[in-house]
C-alpha positions in Angstrom: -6.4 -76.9 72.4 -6.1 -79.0 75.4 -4.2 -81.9 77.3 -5.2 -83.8 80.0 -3.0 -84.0 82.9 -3.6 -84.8 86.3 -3.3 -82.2 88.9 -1.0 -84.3 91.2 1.6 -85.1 89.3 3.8 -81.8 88.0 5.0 -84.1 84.5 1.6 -85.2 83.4 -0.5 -83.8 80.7 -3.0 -80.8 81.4 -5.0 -78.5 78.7 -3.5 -76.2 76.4 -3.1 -75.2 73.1 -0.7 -78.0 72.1 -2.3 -81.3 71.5 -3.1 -84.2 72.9 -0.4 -86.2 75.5 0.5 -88.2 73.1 2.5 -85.3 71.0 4.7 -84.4 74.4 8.3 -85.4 75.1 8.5 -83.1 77.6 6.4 -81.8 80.2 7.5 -79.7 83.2 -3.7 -55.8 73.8 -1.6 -53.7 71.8 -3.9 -51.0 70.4 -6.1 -52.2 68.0 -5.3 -50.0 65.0 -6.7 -50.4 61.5 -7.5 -53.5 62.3 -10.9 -52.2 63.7 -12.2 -49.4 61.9 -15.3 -51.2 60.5 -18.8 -50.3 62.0 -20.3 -53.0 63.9 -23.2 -54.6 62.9 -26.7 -54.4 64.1 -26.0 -57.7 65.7 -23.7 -56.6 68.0 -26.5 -55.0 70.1 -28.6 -58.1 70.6 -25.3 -59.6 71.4 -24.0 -57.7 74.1 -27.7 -56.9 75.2 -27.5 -60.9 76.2 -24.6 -60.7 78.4 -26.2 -57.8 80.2 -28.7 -59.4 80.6 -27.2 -63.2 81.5 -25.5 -61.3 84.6 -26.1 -57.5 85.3 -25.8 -58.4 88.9 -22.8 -60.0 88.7 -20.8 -57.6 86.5 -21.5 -54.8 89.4 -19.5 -56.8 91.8 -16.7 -57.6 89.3 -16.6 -54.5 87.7 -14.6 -51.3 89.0 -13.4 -47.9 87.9 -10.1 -50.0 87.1 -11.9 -52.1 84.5 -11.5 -52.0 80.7 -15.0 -52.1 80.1 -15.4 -48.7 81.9 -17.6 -46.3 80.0 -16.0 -43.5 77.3 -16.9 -40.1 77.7 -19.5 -39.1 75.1 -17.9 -37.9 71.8 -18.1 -34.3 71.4 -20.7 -32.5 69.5 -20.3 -31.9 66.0 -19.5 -28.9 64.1 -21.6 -27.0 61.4 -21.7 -28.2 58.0 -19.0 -26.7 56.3 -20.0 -23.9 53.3 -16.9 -23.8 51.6 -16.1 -25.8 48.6 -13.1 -28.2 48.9 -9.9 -26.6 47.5 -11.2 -23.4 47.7 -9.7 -20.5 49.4 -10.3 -20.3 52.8 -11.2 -24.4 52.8 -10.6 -25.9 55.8 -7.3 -28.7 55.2 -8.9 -31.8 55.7 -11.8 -30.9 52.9 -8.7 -30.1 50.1 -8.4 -33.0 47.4 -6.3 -35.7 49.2 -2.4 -35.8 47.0 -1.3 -38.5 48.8 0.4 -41.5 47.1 -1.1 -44.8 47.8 -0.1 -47.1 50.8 2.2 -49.3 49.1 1.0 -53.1 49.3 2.8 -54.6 52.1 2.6 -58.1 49.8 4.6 -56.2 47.0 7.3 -58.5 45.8 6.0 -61.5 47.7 6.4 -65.1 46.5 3.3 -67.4 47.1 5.1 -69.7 49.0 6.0 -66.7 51.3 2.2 -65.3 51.5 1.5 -69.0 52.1 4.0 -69.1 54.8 2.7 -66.4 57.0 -0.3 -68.4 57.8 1.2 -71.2 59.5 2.2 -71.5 63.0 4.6 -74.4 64.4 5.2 -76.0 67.7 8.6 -75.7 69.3 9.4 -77.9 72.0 10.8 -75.1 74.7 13.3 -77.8 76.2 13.9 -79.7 73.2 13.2 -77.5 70.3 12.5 -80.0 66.7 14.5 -79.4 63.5 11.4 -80.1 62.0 10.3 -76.7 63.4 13.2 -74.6 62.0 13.0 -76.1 58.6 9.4 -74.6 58.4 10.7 -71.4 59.3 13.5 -71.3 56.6 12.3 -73.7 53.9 8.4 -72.7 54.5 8.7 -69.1 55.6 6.5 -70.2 58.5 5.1 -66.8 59.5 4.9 -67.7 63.6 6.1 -70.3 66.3 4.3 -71.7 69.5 6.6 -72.3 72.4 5.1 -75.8 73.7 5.6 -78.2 76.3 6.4 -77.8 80.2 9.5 -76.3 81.2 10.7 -74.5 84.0 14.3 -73.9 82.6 12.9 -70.1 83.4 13.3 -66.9 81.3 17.1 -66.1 80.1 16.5 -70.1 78.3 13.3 -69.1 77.2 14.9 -65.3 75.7 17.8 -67.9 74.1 15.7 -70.2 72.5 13.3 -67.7 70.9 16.6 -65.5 69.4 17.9 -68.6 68.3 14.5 -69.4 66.2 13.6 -65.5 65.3 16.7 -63.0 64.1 16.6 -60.8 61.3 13.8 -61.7 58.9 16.4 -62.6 56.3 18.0 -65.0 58.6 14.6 -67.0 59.1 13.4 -67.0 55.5 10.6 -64.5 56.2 10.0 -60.8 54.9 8.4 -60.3 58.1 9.7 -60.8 62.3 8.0 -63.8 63.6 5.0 -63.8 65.9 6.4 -65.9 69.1 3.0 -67.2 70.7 3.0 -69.2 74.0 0.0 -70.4 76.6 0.1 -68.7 79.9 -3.6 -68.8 80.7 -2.6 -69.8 84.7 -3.4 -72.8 86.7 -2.7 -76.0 84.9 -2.3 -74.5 81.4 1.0 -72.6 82.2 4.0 -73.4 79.4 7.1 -71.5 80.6 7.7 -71.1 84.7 11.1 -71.0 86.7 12.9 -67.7 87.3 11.9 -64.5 85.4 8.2 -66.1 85.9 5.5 -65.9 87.9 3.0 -68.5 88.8 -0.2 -67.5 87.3 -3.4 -68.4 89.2 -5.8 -70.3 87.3 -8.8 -68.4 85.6 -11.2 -69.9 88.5 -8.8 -68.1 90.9 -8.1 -65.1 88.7 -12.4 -64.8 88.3 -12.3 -63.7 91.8 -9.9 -61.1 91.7 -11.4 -57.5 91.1 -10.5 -56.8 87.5 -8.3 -53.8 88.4 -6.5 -56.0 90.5 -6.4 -58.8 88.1 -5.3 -55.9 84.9 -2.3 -55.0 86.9 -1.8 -58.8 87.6 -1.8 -59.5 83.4 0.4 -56.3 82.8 3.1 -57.7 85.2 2.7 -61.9 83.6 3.1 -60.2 79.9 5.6 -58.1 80.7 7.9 -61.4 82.0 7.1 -62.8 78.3 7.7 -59.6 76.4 11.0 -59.1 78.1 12.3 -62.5 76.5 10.6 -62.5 73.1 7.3 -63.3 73.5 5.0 -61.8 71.2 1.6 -63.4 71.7 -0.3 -65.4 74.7 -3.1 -68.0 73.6 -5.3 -66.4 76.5 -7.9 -65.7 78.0 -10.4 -68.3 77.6 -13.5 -66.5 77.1 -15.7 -69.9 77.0 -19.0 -69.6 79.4 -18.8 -72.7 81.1 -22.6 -72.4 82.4 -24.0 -76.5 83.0 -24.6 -77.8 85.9 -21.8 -79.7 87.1 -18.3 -77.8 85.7 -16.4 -80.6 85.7 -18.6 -82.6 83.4 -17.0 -80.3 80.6 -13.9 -81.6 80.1 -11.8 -79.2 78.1 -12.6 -76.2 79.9 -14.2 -76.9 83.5 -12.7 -79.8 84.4 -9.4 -78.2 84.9 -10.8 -74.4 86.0 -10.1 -72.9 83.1 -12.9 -70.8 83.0 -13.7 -67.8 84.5 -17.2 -68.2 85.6 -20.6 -69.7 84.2 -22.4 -65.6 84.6 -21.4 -64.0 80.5 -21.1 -60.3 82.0 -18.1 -61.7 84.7 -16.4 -63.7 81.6 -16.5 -61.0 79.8 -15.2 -58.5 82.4 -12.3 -60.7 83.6 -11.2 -62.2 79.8 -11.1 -58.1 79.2 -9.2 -57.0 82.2 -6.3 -60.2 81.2 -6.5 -59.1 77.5 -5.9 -55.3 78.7 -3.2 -55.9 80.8 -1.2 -58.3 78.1 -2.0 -55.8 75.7 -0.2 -52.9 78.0 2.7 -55.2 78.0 3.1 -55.2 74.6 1.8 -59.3 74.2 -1.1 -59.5 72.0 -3.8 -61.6 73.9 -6.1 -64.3 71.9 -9.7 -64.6 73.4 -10.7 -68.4 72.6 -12.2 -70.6 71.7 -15.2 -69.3 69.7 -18.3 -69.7 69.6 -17.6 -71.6 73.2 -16.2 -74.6 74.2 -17.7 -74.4 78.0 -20.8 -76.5 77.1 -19.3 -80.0 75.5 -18.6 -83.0 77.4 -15.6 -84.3 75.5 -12.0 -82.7 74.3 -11.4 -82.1 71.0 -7.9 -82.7 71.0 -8.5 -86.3 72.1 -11.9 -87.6 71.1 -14.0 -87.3 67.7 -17.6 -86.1 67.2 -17.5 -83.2 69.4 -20.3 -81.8 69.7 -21.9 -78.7 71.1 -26.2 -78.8 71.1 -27.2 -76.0 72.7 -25.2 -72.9 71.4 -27.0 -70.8 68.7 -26.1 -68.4 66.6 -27.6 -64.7 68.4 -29.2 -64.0 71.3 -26.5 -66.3 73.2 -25.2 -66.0 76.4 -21.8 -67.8 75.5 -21.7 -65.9 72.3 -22.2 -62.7 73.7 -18.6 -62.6 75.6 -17.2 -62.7 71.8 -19.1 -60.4 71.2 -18.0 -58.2 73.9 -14.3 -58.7 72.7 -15.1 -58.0 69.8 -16.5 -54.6 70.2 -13.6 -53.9 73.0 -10.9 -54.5 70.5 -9.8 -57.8 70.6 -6.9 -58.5 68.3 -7.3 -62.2 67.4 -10.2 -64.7 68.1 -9.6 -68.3 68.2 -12.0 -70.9 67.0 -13.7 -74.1 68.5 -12.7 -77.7 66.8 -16.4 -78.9 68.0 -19.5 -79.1 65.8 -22.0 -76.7 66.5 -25.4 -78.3 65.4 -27.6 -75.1 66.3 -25.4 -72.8 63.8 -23.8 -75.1 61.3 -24.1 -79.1 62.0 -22.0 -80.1 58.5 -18.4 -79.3 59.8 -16.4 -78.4 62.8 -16.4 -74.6 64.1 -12.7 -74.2 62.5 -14.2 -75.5 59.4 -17.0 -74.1 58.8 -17.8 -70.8 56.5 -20.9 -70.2 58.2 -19.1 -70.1 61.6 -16.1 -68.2 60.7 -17.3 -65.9 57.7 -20.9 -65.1 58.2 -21.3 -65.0 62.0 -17.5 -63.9 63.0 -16.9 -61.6 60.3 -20.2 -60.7 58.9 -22.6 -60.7 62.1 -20.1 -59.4 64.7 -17.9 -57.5 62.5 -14.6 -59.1 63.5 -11.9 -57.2 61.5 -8.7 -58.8 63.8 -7.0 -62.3 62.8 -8.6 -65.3 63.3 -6.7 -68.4 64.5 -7.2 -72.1 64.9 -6.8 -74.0 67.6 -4.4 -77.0 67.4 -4.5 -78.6 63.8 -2.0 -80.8 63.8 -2.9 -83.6 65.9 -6.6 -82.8 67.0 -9.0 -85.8 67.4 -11.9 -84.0 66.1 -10.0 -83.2 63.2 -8.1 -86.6 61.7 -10.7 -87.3 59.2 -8.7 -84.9 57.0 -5.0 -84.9 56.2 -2.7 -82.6 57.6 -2.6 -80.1 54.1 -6.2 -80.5 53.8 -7.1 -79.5 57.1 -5.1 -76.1 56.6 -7.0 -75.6 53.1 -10.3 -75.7 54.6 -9.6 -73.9 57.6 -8.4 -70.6 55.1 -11.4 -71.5 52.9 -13.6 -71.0 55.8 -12.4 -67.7 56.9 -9.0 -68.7 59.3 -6.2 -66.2 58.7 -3.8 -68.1 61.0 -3.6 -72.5 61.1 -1.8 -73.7 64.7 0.4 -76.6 63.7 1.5 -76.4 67.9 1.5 -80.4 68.8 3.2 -81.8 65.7 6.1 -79.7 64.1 6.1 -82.3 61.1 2.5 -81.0 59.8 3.7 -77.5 58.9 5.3 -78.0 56.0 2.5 -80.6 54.3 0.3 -77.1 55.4 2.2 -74.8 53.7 1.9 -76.9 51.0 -1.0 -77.8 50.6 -1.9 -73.9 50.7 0.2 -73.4 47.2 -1.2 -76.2 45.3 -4.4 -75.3 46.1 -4.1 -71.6 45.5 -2.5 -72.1 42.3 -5.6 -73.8 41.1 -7.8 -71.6 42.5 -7.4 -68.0 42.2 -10.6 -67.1 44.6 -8.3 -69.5 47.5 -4.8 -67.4 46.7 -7.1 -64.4 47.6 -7.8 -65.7 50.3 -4.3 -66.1 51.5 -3.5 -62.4 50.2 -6.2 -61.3 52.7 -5.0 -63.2 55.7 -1.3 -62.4 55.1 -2.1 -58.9 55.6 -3.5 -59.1 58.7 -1.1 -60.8 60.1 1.4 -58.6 58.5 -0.9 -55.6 60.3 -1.1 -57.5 63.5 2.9 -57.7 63.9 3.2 -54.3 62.8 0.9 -53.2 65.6 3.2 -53.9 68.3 
């Protein structure tokens, strides 16, 4: 999720998706679809109702008639109950008995290994791409890649590495194009620069931006990464970073990474970024859920992470997800820390109660969900590398990050096939999160 790097020095570490310094050699929405037809839980209410509440004041300044959040015109009223029977003369169309085939299962014909596949992403150095990473792709049918790293080689380097990894399906292994997933959140978390990209303002900076302005702003920054093959951006972070003293919370505050410590401004500005990637054809990834804004330590270089004060409804921190949620977010990221208020046995990533039950059950999240880094995570070396992957699709995750360590995909991948073979309930699992991801890349 995040490195450390010092400000001052353009080579050192900072946060990001990728893992920890040590794993570096080099440092320099679409429309949601079917993907969100479910009704929303009652939960929902009480949810949003808190990040009303956490800032009303607040989201009237930041908000504008530019903003994504602005209100739908009321649907229109609806028509008399209809007194003719279906498939009768006279019957209106859409009462007739439906003839239409089935959709056909997009998993028809698919290998386990190749369902399997879809649900790893790996790293890929963007100056000094690994073979490690390629042999995922081909020999693993790795379903997505994560351009790592610092580099400011610019964009026609960028648009030649990513056709060199992607190509035809058949040429990478895969039934299905790659998702090509980067982290240009702004400030100190910005992967790719030189020509063909802009800076990007840190989310501190972008906070203060009105969110029309800052839409137009995200538009423009996705449409440098679509125009070279970039497919996803690990951004915004929607993690309230509400203590006292933002720096004292190291992942996310300590580098200004956060867009405010008032949930209805968070909530406004992650939107208004999401919006504008997602009119630039780059699927944004709200993260890191349930929040990350409120822990003191990283959990990409320390163990025992642990959040104390987040709860499961009624949450301030909560309720931005909540907000994306019911705005259309595509993907949602999850925390690495311990959460002792909603589940104290396991990490956020983990944990079935966090991912299951409150993401998809409570708030109705029908989109992919992702994990931060797995591969060389603090927080998370109490497992092996396969085993880490198998839990995290246990609990709920669609989509494992294997970003820092290119090496860890293939023991994922499997580790996903042994275990699904044994256990028909996990290869379900897998059937259900290869879909959405195969719906995801078809919604571009």
């Amino acid at each position: 999720m995040s490195e450390e790097r010092d400000p001052s020095t353009p080579d050192a570490a900072v946060p990001d998706s990728t893992g920890p310094a040590a794993a570096r050699t080099s440092r320099a929405p679409a429309a949601p679809g079917d993907l969100h037809a479910r009704r929303r839980p009652v939960i929902m209410t009480a949810l949003l109702g808190a990040a009303a509440l956490a800032g009303c004041g607040a989201q009237e300044a930041s908000s504008g008639s530019g903003s994504p959040q602005a209100s739908r015109p009321a649907p229109a009223a609806s028509p008399p109950p209809q007194t003719t029977a279906p498939g009768a003369p006279g019957a209106p169309e859409s009462m007739a008995p439906s003839t239409a085939a089935p959709s056909p299962d997009p998993l028809e014909g698919w290998t386990l290994e190749e369902k399997a596949g879809q649900l790893i992403m790996v790293g890929v150095e963007a100056d000094a791409p690994s073979p490690l990473a390629s042999a995922a792709i081909t020999d693993h049918h790795v379903g997505g890649v994560f351009i790592a790293g610092r580099t400011r080689a610019g964009s026609r380097a960028i648009s030649a590495l990513i056709s060199s990894l992607t190509g035809p399906p058949s040429a990478t292994g895969g039934r299905a194009p790659l998702l090509v997933a980067t982290d240009q959140e702004g400030g100190q978390v910005q992967v790719l620069s030189g020509p063909g990209f802009s800076p990007i303002p840190s989310a501190e900076e972008q906070a203060a931006l009105p969110t029309d302005e800052l839409l137009a702003s995200a538009r423009a920054w996705g449409q440098e990464l679509s125009a070279c093959g970039v497919t996803m951006n690990l951004a915004p972070v929607a993690d309230l970073v509400d203590v006292a003293d933002p720096a004292s919370n190291e992942p996310i505050g300590r580098w200004g990474r956060h867009y405010g410590r008032d949930a209805a401004a968070v909530s406004a500005q992650a939107a208004a970024f999401a919006q504008g990637m997602g009119e630039a054809g780059v699927i944004a990834v709200y993260k890191h859920f349930p929040g990350l804004g409120r822990v003191a330590e990283n959990t990409d270089t320390a163990a025992g992470v642990t959040d104390t004060t987040t709860s499961r409804s009624g949450d301030a921190a909560v309720s931005v997800f909540a907000g994306a949620v019911s705005g259309g977010a595509q993907v949602i990221m999850m925390s690495s820390a311990t959460y002792t208020l909603i589940d104290a046995s396991a990490p956020a990533v983990l944990s079935p109660v966090v991912v299951t039950d409150m993401l998809r059950g409570e708030m109705g999240f029908t989109g992919v969900i992702m994990t931060d880094d797995a591969s060389t995570a603090v927080q998370l070396q109490q497992w092996e590398p396969g085993e880490r992957a198998v839990r995290a699709v246990r609990a709920g995750c669609d989509l494992v990050l294997a970003s820092a360590d290119a090496g860890t995909a293939a023991p994922m991948a499997q580790a996903l096939v042994a275990a699904a073979q044994a256990d028909p309930s996990l290869a379900a699992r897998i059937d259900e999160s290869a879909r959405r991801i195969l719906a995801l890349k078809s919604s571009r």
